[in-house]
Biopython code that builds the backbone (N, CA, C, O; Angstrom):
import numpy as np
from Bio.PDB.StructureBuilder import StructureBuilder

atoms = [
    (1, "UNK", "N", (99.878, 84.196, 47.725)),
    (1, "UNK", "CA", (98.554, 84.578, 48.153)),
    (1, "UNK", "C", (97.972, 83.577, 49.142)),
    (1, "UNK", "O", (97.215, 84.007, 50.012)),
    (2, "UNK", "N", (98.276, 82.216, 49.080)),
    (2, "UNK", "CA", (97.773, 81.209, 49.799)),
    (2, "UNK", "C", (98.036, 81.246, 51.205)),
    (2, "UNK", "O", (97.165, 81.040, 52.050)),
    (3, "UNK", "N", (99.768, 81.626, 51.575)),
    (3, "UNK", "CA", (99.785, 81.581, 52.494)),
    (3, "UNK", "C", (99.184, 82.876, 53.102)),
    (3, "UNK", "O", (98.385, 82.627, 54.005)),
    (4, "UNK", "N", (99.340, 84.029, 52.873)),
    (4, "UNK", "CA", (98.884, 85.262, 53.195)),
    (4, "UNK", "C", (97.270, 85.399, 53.774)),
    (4, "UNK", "O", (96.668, 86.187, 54.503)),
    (5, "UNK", "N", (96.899, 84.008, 52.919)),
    (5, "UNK", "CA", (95.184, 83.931, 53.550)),
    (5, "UNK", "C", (94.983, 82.798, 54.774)),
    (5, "UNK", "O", (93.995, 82.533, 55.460)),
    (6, "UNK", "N", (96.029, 82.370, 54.758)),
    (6, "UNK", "CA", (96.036, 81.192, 55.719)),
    (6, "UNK", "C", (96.601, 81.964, 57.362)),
    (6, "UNK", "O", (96.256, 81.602, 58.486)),
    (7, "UNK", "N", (97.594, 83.153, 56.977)),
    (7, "UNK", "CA", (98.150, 83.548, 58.280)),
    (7, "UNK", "C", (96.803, 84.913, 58.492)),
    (7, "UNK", "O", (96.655, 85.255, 59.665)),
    (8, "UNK", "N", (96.383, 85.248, 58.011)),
    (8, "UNK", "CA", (94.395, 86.445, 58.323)),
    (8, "UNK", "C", (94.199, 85.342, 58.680)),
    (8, "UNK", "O", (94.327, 85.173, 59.893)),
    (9, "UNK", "N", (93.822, 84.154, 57.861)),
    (9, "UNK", "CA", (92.695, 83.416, 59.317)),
    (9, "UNK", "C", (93.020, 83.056, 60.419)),
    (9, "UNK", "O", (92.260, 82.945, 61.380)),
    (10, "UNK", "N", (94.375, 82.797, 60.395)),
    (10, "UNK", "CA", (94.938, 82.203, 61.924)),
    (10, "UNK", "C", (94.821, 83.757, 62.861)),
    (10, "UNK", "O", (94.452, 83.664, 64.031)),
    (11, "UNK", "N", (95.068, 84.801, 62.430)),
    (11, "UNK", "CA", (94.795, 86.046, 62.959)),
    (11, "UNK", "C", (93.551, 86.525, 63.360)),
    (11, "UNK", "O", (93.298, 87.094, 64.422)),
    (12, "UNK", "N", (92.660, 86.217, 62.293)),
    (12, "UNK", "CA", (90.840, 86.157, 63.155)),
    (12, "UNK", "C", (90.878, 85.522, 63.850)),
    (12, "UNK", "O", (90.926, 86.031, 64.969)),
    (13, "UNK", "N", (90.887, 83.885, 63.796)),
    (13, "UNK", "CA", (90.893, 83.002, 64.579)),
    (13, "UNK", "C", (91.425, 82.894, 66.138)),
    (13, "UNK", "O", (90.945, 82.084, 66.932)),
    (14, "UNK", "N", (92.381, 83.731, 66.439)),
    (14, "UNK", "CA", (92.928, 83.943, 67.200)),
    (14, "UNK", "C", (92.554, 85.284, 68.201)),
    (14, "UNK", "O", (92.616, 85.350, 69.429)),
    (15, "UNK", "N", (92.266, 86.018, 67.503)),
    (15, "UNK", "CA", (91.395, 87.309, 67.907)),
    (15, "UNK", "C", (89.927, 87.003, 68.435)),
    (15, "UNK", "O", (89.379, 87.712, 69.280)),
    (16, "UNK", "N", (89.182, 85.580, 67.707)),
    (16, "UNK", "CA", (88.156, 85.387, 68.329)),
    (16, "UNK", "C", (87.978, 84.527, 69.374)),
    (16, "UNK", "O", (86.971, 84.323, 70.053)),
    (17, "UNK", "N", (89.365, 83.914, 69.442)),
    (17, "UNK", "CA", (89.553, 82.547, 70.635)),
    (17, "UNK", "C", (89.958, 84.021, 71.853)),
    (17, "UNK", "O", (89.417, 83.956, 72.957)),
    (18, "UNK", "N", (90.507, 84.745, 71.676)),
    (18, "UNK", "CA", (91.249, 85.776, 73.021)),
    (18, "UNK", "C", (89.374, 86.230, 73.394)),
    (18, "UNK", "O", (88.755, 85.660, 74.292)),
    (19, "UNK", "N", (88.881, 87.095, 72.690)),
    (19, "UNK", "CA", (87.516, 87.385, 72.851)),
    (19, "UNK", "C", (86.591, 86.351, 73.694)),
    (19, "UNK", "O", (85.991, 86.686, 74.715)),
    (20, "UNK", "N", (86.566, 85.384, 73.276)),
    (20, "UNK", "CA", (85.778, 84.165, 73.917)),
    (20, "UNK", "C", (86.709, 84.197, 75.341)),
    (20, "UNK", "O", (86.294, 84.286, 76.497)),
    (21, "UNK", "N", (87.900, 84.111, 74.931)),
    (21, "UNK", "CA", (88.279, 83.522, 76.854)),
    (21, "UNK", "C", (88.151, 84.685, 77.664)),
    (21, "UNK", "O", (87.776, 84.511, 78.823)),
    (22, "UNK", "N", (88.482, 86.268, 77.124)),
    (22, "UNK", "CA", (88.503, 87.376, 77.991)),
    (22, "UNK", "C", (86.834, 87.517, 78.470)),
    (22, "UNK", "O", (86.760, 88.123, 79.540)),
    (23, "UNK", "N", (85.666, 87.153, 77.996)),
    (23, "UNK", "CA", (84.355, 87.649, 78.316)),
    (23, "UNK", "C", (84.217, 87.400, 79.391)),
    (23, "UNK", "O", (84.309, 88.412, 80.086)),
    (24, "UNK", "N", (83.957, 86.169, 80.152)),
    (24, "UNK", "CA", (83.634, 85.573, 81.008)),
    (24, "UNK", "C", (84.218, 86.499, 82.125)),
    (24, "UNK", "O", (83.332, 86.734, 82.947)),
    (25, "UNK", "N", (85.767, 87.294, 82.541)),
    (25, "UNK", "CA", (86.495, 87.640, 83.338)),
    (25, "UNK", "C", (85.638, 89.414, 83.013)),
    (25, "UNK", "O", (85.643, 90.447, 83.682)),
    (26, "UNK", "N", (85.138, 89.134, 81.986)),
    (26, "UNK", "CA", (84.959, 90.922, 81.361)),
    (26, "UNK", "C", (83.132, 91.312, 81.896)),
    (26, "UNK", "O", (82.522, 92.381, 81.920)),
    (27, "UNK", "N", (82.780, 90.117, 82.208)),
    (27, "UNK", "CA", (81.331, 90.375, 83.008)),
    (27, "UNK", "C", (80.070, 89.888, 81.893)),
    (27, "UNK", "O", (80.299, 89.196, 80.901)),
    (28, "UNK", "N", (78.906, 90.328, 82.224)),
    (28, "UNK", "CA", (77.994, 90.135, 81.417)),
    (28, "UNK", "C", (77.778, 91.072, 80.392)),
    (28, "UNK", "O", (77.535, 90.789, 79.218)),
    (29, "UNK", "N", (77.878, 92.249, 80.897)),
    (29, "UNK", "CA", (77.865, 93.629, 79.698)),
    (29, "UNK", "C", (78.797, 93.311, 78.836)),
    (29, "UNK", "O", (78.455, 93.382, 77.655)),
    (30, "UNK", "N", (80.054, 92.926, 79.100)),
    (30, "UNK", "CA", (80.963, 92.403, 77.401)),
    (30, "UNK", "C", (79.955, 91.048, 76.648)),
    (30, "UNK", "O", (79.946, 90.956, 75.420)),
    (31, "UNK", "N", (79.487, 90.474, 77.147)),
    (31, "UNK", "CA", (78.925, 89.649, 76.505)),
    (31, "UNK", "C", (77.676, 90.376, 75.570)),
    (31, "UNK", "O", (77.810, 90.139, 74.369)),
    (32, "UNK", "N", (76.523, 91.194, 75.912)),
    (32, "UNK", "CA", (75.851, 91.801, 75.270)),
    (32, "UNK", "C", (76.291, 92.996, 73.986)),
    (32, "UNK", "O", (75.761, 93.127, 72.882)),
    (33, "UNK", "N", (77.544, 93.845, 74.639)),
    (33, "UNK", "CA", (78.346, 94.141, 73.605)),
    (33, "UNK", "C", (79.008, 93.375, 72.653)),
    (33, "UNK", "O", (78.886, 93.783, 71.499)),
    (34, "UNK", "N", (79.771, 92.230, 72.847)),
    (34, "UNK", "CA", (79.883, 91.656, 71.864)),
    (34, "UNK", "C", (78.706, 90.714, 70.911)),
    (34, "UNK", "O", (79.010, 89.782, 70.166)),
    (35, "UNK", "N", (77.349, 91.220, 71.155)),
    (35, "UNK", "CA", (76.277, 90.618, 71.009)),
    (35, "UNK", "C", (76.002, 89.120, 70.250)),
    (35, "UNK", "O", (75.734, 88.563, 69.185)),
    (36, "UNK", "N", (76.376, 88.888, 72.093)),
    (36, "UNK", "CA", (76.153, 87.132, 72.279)),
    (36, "UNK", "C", (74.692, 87.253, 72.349)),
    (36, "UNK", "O", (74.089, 88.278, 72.670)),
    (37, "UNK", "N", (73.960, 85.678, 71.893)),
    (37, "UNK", "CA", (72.506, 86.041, 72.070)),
    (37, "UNK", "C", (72.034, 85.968, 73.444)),
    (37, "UNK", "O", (72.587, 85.573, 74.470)),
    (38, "UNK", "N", (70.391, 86.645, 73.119)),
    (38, "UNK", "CA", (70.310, 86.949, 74.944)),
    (38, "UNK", "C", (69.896, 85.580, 76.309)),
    (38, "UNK", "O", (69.574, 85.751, 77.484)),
    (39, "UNK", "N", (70.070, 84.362, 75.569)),
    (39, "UNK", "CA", (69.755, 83.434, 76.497)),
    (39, "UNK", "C", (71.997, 83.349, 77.035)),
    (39, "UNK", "O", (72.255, 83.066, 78.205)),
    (40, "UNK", "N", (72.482, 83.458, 76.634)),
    (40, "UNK", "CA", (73.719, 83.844, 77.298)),
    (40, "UNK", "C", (74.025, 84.904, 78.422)),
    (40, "UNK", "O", (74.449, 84.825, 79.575)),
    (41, "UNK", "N", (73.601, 86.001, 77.536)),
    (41, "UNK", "CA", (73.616, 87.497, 77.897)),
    (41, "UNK", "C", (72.689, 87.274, 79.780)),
    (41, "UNK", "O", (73.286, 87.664, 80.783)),
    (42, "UNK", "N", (71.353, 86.660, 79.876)),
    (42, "UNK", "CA", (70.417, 86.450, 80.330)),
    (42, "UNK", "C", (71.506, 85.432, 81.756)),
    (42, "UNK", "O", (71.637, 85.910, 82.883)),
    (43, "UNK", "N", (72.004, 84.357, 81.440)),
    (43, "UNK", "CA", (73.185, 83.413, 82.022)),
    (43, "UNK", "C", (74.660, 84.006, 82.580)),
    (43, "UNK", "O", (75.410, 83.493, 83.410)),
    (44, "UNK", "N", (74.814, 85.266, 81.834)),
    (44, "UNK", "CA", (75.969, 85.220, 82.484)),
    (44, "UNK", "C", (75.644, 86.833, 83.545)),
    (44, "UNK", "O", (76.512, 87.571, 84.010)),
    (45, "UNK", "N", (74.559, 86.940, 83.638)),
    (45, "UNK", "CA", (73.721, 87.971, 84.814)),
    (45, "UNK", "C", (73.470, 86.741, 85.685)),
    (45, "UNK", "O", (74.093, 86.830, 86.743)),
    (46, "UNK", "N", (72.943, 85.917, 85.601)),
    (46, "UNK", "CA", (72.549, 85.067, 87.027)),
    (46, "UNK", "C", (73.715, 84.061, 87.221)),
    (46, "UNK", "O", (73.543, 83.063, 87.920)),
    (47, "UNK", "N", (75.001, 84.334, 86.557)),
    (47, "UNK", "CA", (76.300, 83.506, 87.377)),
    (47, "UNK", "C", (75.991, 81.888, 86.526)),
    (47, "UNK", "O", (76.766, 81.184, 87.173)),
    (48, "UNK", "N", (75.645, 81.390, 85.985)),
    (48, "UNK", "CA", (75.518, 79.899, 85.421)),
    (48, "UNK", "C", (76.800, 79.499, 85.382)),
    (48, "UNK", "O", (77.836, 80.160, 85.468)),
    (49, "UNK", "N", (76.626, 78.373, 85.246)),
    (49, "UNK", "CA", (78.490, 78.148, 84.341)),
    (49, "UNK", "C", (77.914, 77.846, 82.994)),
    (49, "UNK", "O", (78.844, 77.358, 82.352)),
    (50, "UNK", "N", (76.833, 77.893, 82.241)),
    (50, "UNK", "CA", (76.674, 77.638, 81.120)),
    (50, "UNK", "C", (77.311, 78.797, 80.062)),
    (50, "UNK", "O", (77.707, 78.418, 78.960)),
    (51, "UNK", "N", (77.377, 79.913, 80.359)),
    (51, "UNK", "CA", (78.293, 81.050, 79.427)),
    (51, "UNK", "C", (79.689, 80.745, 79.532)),
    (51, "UNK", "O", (80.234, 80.738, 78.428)),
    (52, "UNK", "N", (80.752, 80.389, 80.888)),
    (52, "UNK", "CA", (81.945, 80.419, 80.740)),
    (52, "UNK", "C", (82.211, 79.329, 79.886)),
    (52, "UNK", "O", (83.022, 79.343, 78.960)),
    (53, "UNK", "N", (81.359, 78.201, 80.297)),
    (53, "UNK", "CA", (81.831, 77.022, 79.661)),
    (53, "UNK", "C", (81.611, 76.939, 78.070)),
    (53, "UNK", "O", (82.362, 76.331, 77.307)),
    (54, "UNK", "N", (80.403, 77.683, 77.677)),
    (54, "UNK", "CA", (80.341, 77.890, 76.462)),
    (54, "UNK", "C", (81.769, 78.777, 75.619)),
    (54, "UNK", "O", (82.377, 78.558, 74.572)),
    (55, "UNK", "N", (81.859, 79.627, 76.482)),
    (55, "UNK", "CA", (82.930, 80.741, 75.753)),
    (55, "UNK", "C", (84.237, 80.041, 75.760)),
    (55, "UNK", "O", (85.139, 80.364, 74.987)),
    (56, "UNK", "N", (84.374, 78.835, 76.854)),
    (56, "UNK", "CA", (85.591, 78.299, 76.668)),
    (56, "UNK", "C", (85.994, 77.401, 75.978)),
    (56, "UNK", "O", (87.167, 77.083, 75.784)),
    (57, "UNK", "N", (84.859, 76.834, 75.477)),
    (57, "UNK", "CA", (84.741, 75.590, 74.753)),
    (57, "UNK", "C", (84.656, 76.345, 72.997)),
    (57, "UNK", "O", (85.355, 75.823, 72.128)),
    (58, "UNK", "N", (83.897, 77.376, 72.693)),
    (58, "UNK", "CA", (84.286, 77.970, 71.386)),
    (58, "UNK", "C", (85.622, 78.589, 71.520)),
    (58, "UNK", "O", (86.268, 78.426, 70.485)),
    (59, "UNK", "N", (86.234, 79.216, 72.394)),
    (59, "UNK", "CA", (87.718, 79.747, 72.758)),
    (59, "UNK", "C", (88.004, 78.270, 71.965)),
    (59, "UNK", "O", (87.410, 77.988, 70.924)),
    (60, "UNK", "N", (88.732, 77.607, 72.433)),
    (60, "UNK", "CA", (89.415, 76.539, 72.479)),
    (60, "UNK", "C", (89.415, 76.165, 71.056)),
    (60, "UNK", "O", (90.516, 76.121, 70.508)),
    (61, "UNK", "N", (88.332, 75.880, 70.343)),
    (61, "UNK", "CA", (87.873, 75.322, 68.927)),
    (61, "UNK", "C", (88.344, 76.581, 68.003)),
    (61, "UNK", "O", (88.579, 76.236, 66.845)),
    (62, "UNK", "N", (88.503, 77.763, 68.231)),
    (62, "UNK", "CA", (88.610, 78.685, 67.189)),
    (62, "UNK", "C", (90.361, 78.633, 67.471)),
    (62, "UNK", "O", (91.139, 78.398, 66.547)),
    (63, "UNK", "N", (90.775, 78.865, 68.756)),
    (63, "UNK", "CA", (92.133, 78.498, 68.734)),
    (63, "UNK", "C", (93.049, 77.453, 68.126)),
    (63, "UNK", "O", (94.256, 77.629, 67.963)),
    (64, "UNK", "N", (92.166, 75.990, 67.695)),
    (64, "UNK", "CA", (92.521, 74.960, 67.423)),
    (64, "UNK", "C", (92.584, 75.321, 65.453)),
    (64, "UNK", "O", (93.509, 75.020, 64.699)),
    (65, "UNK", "N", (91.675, 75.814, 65.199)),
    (65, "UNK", "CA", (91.716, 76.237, 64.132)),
    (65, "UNK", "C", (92.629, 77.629, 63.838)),
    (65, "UNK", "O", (92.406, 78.275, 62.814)),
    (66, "UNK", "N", (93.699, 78.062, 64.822)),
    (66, "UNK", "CA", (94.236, 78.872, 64.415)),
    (66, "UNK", "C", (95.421, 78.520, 64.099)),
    (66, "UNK", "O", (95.993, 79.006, 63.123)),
    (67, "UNK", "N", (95.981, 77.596, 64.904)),
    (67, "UNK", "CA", (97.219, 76.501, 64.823)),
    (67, "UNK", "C", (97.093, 75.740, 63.344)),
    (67, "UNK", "O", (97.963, 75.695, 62.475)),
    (68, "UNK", "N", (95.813, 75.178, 63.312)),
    (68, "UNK", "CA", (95.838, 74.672, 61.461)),
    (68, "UNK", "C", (96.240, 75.668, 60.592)),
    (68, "UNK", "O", (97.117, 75.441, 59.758)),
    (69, "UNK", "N", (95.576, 76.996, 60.710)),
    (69, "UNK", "CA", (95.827, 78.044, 59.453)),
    (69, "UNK", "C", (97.300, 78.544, 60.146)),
    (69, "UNK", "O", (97.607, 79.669, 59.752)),
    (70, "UNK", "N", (98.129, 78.031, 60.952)),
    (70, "UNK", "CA", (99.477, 78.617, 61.304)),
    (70, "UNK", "C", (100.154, 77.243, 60.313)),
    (70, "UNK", "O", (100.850, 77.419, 59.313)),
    (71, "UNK", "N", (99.757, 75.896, 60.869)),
    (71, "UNK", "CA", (100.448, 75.245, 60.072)),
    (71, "UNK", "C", (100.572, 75.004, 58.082)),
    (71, "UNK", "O", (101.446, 74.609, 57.310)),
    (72, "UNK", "N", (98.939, 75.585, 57.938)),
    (72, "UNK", "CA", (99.156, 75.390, 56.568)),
    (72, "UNK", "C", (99.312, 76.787, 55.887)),
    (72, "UNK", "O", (98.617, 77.068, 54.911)),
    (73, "UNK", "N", (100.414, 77.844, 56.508)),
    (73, "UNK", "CA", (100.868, 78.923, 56.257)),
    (73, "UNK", "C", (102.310, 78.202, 56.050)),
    (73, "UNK", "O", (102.977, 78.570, 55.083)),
    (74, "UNK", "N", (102.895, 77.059, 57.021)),
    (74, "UNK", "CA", (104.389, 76.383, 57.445)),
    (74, "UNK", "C", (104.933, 77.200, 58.476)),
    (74, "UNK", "O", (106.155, 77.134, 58.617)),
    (75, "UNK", "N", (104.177, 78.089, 59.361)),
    (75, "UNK", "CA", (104.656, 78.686, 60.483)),
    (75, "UNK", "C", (104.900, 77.437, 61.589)),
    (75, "UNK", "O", (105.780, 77.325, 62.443)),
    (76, "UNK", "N", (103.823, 76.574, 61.258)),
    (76, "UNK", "CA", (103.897, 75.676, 62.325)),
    (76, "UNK", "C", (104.312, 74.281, 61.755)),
    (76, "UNK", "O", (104.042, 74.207, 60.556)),
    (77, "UNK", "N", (104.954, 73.026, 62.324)),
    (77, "UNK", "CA", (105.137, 71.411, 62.140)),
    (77, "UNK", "C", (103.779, 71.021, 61.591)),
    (77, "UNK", "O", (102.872, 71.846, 61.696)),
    (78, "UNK", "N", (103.577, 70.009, 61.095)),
    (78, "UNK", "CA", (102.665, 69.537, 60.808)),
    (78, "UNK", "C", (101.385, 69.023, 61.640)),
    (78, "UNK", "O", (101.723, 68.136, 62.424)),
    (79, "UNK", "N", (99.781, 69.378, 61.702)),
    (79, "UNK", "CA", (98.954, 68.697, 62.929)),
    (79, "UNK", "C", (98.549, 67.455, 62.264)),
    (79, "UNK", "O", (98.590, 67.213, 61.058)),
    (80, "UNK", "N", (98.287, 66.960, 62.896)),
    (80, "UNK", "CA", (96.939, 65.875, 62.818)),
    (80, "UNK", "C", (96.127, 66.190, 62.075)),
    (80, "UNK", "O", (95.733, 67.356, 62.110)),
    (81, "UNK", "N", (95.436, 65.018, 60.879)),
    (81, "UNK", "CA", (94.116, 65.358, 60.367)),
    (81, "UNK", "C", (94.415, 66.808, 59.445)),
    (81, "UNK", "O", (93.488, 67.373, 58.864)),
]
sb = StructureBuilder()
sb.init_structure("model")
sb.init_model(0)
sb.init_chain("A")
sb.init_seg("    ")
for serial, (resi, resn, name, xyz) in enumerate(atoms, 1):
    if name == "N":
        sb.init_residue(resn, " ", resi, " ")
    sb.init_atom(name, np.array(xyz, "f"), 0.0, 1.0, " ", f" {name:<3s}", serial, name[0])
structure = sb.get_structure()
């Protein structure tokens, strides 16, 4: 059962890191559909870099946490920490 819950989260986790990096390329309307709040929504209509960089920087962190729930499934070598 342990591992079985460890490889779903690496599977959300991973589903929400692809989501975060595809928005930015997917416009501002994916961002309101995926209902980001509207000071984003509001940012990524007037071009900021404050939405990409946001979406890439949670991308990145949910991805990082997908590699942990890969490793403590033993799909993956051991990480750090």
């Amino acid at each position: 059962m342990g591992r079985l819950a460890f490889l779903l989260a690496a599977g959300i986790s991973l589903f929400g890191a692809l989501i975060h990096f595809a928005a930015p390329l997917l416009g501002p309307e994916w961002y309101a559909f995926l209902q980001a709040p509207p000071r984003v929504v509001s940012s990524a209509r007037a071009g900021t870099w404050f939405e990409p960089a946001g979406a890439a920087l949670i991308g990145a962190l949910m991805f990082v946490c997908c590699l942990y729930a890969l490793a403590g499934a033993g799909r993956l070598r051991w990480l750090p920490f």
